[in-house]
Each structure stands twice: as C-alpha cells, then as structure tokens.
Residue frames relative to the residue before (quaternion, step in Angstrom):
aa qw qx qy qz dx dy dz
X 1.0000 0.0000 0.0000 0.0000 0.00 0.00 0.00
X 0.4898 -0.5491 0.6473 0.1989 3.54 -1.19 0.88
X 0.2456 -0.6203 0.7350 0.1211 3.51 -1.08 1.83
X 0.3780 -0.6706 0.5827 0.2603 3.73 -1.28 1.10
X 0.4515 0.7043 -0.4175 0.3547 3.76 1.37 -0.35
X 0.8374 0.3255 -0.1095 0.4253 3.64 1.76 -0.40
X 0.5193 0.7076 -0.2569 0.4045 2.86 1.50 1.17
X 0.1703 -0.8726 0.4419 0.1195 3.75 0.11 0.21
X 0.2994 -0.7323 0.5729 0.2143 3.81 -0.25 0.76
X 0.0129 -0.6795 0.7324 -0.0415 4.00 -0.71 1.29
X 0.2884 -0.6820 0.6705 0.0458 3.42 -2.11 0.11
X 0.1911 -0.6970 0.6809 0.1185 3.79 -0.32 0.93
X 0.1689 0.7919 -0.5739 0.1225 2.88 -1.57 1.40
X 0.6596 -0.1780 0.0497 0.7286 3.63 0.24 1.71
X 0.6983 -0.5929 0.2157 0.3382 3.27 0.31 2.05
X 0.4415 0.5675 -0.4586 0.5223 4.05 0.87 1.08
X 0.1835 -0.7920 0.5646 0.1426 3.11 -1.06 0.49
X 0.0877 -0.8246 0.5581 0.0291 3.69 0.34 0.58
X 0.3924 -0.5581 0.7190 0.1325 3.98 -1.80 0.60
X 0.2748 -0.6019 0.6442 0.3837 4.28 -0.67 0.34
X 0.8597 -0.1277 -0.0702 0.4895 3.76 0.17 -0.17
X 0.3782 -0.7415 0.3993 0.3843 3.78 -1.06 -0.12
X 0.8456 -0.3589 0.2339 0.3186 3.36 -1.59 0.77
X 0.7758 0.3535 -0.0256 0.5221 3.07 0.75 -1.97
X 0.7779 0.4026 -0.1220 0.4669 3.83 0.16 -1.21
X 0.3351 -0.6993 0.5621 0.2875 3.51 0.79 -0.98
X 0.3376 0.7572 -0.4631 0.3134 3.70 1.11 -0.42
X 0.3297 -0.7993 0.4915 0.1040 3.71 -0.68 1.06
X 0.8383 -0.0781 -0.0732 0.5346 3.78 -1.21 0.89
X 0.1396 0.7297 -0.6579 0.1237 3.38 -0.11 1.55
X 0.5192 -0.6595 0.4853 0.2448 2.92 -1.96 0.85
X 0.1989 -0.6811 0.6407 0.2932 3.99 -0.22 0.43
X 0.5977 -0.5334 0.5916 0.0912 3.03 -2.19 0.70
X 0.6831 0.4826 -0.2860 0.4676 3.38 1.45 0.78
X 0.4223 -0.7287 0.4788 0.2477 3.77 -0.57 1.02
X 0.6259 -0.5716 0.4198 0.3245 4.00 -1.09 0.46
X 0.5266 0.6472 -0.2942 0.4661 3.64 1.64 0.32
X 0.4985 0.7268 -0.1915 0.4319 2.97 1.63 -1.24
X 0.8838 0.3622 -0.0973 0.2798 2.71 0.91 -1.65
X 0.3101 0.6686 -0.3091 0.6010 3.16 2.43 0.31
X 0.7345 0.4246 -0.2692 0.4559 3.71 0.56 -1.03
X 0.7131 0.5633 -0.1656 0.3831 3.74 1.48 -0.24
X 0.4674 0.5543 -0.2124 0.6551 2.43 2.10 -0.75
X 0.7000 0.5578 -0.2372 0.3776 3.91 1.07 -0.77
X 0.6634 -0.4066 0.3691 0.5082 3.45 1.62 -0.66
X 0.6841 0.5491 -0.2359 0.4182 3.42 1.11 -0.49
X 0.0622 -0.7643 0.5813 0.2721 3.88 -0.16 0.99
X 0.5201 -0.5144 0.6753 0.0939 3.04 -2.28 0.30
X 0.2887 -0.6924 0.6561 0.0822 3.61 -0.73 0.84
X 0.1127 0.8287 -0.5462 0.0474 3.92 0.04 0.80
X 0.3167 -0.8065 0.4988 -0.0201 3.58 -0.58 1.56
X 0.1601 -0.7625 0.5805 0.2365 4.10 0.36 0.35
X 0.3347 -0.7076 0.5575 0.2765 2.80 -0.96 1.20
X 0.6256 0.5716 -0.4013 0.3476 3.96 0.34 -0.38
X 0.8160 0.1334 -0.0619 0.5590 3.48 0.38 -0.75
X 0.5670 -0.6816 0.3468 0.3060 3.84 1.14 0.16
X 0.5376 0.6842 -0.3807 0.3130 3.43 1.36 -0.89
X 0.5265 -0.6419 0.5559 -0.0418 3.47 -1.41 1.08
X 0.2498 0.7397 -0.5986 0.1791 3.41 -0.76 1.19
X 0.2806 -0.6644 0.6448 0.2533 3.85 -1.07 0.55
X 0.0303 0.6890 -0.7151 -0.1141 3.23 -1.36 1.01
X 0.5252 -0.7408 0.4073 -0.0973 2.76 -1.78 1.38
X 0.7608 0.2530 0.0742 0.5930 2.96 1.79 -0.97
X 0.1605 0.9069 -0.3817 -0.0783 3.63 -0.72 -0.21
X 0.1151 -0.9161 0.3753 0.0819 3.57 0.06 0.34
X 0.7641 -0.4454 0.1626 0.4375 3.98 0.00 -0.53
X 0.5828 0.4177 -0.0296 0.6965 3.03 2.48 -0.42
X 0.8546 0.1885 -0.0393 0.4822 3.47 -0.23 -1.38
X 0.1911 -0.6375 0.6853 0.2956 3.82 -1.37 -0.03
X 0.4585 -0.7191 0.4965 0.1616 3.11 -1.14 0.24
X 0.0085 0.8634 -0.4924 -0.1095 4.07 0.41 0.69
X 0.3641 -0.8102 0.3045 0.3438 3.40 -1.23 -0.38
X 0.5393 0.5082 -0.4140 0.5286 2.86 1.71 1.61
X 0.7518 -0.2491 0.4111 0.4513 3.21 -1.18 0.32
X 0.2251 0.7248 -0.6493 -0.0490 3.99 -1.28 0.23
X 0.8528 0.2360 -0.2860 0.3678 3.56 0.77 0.27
C-alpha cells in the first residue's frame, strides 16, 4: 500500500509542472525542475531526483500519477 504521508499534489501548466506550495518552506506555486515527460518516465519505472528550487531540499520521486508524485520520504 502507498503511505499518503508520501505524496505531494503538483499541477501541469503550459508544459510546467508547478506544487501550490512547498513541503519544507511553505513557499507558494513553485516551479519544479521537471518537464511533463519526466513524469511519464516515472510513471514507467524511472526515479527522478527533484531539488526545490526555493528552499534547496532534495527528494527522490518514485512514482507518479495524474495528481500526486510519489517521494521516498515522508512530506506531510
């Protein structure tokens, strides 16, 4: 079973993928360092090293679906 305690709700928007706020900082409608393809190749088996650009913190997602990413820590 998928812990929801590791998941993060994102939003593609004009081929960007943005977060309404981050995990760590709280900073509001960041841009992620990752392209809507990515998130096909994650969805395929491939993880993704994903770096906030606001506060720098560092998470592997693992998973991904039409809404949420999947990381392999805790984010809420």
């Amino acid at each position: 079973m998928i812990p929801f305690s590791n998941t993060w709700p994102y939003d593609v928007v004009s081929k960007d993928v943005y977060v309404q706020s981050c995990p760590f900082c709280g900073a509001d409608n960041v841009l992620l360092p990752m392209k809507p393809k990515e998130l096909i190749s994650v969805r395929e088996g491939k993880k993704k090293l994903l770096i906030f650009p606001c506060c720098h913190n560092k998470v592997t997602v693992v998973d991904s679906d039409g809404d949420y990413i999947l990381t392999d820590q805790a984010l809420r």
